[in-house]
C-alpha positions as CSV (number, residue, x, y, z in Angstrom):
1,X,41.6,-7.3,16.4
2,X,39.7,-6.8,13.1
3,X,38.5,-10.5,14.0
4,X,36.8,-9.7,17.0
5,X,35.0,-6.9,15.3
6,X,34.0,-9.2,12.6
7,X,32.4,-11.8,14.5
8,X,30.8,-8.7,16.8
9,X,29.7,-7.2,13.8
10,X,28.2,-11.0,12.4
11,X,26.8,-11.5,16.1
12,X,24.8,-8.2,15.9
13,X,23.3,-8.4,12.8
14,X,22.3,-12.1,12.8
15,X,20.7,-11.4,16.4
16,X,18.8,-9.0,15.1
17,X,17.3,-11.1,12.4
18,X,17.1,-13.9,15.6
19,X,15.0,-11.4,17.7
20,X,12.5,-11.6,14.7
21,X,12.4,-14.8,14.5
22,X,11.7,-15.7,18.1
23,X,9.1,-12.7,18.5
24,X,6.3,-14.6,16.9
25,X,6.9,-17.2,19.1
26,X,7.6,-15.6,22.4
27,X,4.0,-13.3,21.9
28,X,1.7,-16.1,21.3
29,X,2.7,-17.8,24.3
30,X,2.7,-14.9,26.1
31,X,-0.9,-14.2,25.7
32,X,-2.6,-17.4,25.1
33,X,0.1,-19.6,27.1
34,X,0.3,-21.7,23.6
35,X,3.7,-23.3,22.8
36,X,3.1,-22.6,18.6
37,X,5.1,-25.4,17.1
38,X,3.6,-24.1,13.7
39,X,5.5,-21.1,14.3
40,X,8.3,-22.4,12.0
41,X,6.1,-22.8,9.1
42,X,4.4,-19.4,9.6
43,X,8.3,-18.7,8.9
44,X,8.1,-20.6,5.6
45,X,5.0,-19.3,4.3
46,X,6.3,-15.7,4.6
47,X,9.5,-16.7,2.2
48,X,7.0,-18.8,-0.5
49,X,4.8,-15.2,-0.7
50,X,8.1,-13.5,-1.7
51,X,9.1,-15.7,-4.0
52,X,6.0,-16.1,-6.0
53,X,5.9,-12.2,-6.2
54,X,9.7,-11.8,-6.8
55,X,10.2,-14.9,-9.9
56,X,8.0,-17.9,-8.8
57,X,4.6,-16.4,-10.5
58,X,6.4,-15.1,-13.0
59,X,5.8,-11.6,-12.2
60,X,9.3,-10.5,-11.6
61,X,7.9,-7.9,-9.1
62,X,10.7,-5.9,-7.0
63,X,11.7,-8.2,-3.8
64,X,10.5,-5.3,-1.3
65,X,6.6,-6.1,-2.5
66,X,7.8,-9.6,-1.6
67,X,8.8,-8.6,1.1
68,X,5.4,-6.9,1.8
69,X,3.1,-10.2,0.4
70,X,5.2,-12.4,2.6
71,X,4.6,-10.5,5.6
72,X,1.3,-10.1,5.2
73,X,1.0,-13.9,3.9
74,X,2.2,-14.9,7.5
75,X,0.1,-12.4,9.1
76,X,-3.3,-14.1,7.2
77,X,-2.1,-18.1,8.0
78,X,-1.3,-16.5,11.4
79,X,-5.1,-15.5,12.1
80,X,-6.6,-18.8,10.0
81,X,-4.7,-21.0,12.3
82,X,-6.4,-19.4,15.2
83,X,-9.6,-18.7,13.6
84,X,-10.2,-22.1,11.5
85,X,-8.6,-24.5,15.0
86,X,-7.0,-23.2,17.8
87,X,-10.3,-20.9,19.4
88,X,-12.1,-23.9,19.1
89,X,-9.5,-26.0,21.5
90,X,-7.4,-23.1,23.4
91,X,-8.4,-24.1,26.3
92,X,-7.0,-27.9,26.1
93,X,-3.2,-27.2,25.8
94,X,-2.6,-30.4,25.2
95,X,-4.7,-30.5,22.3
96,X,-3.4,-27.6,21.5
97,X,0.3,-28.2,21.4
98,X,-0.4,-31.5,19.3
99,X,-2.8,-29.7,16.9
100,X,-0.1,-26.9,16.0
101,X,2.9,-29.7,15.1
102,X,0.4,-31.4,12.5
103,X,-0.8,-28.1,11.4
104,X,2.8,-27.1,10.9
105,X,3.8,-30.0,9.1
106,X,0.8,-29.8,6.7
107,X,1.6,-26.2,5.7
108,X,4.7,-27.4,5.0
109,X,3.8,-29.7,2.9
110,X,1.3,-28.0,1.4
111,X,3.7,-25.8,0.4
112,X,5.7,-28.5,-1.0
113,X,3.1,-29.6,-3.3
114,X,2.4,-26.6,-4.4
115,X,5.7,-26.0,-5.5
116,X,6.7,-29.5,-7.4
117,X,3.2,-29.7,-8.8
118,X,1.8,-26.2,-9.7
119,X,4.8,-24.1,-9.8
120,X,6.5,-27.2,-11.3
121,X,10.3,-25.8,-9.6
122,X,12.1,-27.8,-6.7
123,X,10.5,-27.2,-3.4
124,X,14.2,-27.1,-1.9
125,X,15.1,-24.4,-3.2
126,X,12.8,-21.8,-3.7
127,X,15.3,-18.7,-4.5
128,X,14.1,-15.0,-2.7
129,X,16.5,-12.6,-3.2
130,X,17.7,-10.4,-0.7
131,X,16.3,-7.2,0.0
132,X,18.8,-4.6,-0.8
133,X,20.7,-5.9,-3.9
134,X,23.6,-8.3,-3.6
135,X,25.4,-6.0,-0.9
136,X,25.0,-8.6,2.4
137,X,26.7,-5.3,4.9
138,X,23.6,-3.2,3.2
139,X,21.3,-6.2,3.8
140,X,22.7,-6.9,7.4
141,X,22.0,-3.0,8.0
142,X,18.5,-3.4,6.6
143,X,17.8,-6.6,9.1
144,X,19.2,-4.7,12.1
145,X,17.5,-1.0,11.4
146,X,13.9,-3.0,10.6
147,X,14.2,-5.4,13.3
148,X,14.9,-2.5,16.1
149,X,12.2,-0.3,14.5
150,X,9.6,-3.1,14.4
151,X,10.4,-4.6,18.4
152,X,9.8,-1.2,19.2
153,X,6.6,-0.6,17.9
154,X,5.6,-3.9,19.5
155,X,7.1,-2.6,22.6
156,X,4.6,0.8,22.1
157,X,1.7,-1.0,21.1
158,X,1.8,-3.4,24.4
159,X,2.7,-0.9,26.9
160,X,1.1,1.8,25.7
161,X,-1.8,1.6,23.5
162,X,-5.7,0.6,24.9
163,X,-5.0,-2.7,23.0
164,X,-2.2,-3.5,24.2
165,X,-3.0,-3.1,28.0
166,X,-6.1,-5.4,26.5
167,X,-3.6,-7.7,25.5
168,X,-1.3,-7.4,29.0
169,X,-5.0,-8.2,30.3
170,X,-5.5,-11.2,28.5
171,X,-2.2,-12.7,29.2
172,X,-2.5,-12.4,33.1
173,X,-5.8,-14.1,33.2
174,X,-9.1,-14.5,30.5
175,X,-11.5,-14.3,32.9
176,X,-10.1,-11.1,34.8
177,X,-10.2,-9.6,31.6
178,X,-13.6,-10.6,30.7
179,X,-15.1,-9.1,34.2
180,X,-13.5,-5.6,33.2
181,X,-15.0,-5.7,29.3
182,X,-12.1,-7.0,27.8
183,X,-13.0,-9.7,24.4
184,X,-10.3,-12.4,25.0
185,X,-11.2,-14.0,21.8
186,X,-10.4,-10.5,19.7
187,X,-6.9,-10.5,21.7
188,X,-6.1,-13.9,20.9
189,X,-7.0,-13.1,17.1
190,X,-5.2,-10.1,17.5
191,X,-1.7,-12.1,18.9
192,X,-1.9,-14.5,16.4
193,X,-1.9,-12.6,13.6
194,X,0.9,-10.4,14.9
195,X,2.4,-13.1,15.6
196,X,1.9,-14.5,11.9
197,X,3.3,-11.1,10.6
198,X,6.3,-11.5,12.4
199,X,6.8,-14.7,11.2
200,X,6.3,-14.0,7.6
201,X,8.7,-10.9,7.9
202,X,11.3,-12.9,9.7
203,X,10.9,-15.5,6.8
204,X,11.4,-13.2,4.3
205,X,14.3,-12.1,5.6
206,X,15.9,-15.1,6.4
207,X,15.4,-16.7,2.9
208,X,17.2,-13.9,1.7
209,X,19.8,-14.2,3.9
210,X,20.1,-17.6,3.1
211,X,20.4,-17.0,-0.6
212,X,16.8,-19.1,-0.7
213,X,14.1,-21.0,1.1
214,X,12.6,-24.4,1.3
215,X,9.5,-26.5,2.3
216,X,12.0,-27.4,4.9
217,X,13.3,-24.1,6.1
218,X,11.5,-24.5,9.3
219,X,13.5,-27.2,10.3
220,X,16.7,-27.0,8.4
221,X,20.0,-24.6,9.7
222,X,19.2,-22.7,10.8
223,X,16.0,-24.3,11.9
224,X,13.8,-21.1,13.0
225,X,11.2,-23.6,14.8
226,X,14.1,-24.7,17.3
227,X,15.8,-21.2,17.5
228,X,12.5,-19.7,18.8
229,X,12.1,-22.1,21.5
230,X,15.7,-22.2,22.6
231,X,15.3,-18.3,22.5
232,X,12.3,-18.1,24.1
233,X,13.5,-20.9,26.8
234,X,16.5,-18.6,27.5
235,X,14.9,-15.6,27.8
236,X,11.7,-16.6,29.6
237,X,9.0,-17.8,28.7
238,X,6.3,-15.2,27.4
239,X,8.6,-12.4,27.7
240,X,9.0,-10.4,24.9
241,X,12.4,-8.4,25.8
242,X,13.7,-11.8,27.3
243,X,13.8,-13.3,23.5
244,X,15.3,-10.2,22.4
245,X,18.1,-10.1,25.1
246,X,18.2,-14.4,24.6
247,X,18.3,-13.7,20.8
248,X,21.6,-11.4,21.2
249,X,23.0,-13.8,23.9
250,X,22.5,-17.0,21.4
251,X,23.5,-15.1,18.7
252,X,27.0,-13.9,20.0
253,X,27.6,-17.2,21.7
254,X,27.1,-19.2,18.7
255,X,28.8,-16.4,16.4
256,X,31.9,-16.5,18.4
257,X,31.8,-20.0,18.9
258,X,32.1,-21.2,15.3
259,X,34.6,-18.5,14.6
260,X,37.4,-18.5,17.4
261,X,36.5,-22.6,18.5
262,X,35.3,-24.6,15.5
263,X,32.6,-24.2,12.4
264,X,31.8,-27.8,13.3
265,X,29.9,-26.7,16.5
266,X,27.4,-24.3,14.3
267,X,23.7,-24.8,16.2
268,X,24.3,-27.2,18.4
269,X,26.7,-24.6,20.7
270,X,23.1,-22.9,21.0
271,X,21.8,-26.1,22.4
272,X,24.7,-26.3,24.9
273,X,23.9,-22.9,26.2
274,X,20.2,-23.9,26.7
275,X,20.8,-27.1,29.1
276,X,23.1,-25.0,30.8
277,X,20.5,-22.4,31.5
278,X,17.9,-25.2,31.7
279,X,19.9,-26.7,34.5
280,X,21.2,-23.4,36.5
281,X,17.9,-21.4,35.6
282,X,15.0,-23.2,34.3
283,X,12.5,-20.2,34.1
284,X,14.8,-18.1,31.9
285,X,16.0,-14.6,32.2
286,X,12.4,-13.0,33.4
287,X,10.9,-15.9,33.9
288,X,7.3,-15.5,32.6
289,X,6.3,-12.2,32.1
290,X,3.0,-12.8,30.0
291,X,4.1,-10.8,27.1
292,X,5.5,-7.6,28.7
């Protein structure tokens, strides 16, 4: 018995810290109809922020500012990416979905520059410590409590906010909005940089949980980039409490998985789960919903 509430316990917290992940994801595509494959390196930008404000600067600054800078970090890469390429091309989504792998990719390498040459440390492990001390049931807590609190503000702000009908607007059709006032280009802005502050929350997080980041944390186990879309897959395309229910569904399959079945099936029991729903339902749990 005290195994099954373990792995319930392990399944609920690192769902929570899933959800977070995904969000980003799930909003931008919501809105805009972009598939971000940068998304993942929004993730990693949001762990290097922390650690130059924790140890890598040599500040030594408490990891909650960190946690703070990274968000934020994510939140400003989040609105350049739109701002500096994607306004220009949004409306090629080929283009598009091309121009966010290399921009992805050259953040993260960026980043790993920056490390090896100016901060002269190993860009594979870039330590961020976690949030609330060394206790990982007090950290869990933290993930779970934040990650509730912040979904439901983003819950609030769509459904119930001027903006966010704006942004409901947007995501069912540009030029519907634009007939009734609405500035499609300020809602875009607007999703992508929530969807960068997500990001560099989640990645703050996640490093922590980790014990540390990398230039490669995007892609590496648990690879955020390919978490978000299998989430976002599952739960539906564009719909943000589809992730959050896919999050909890991947997270307790794969949880349960690798402890009753075999550790050796870690991630790609996930995978298996997502061609079965691919095959049996292709649109996901609520289909599209255009970020509702």
């Amino acid at each position: 018995m005290s195994a099954i509430v373990d792995a319930v316990l392990a399944a609920t917290f690192i769902s929570a810290l899933y959800a977070l992940i995904a969000i980003g994801f799930t909003l931008i595509f919501g809105v805009g109809g972009i598939l971000n494959f940068a998304h993942g390196a929004f993730i990693t930008v949001g762990a290097f922020g922390a650690y130059l404000v924790s140890s890598g600067a040599g500040l030594d600054l408490p990891i909650v500012l960190g946690l703070l800078v990274g968000t934020a970090a994510g939140a400003v890469v989040g609105a350049a990416t739109y701002l500096g390429v994607i306004r220009h091309v949004r409306k090629r989504p080929v283009t598009v979905l091309i121009l966010t792998f290399i921009i992805g990719f050259f953040i993260m390498y960026s980043l790993r520059i920056f490390a090896r040459e100016v901060m002269g440390t190993n860009p594979l492990a870039i330590p961020v410590p976690p949030i609330v001390g060394t206790d990982s049931f007090l950290n869990n807590i933290f993930i779970f409590v934040t990650s509730w609190l912040l979904i439901g503000a983003l819950f609030y702000f769509v459904n119930y906010t001027r903006t966010g009908r704006a942004v409901i607007a947007v995501s069912m059709s540009d030029k519907g909005a634009s007939l009734v006032g609405v500035d499609a280009e300020k809602i875009n802005l607007i999703t992508w940089t929530l969807a960068g502050t997500f990001a560099g929350y989640a990645g703050v997080l996640l490093a922590g949980s980790l014990g540390g980041g990398s230039w490669l944390m995007a892609i590496e186990p648990p690879a955020p980039l390919v978490l978000s879309f299998s989430i976002v897959i599952l739960g539906g395309l564009g719909s943000i409490k589809g992730s959050v229910i896919g999050a909890y569904i991947i997270g307790f399959f794969e949880t349960f998985t690798v402890s009753f079945v075999s550790s050796q099936l870690a991630g790609i029991s996930s995978l298996a789960l997502l061609l079965l729903f691919l095959l049996v339902k292709p649109e996901g749990l609520f289909g599209r919903e255009a970020a509702t």
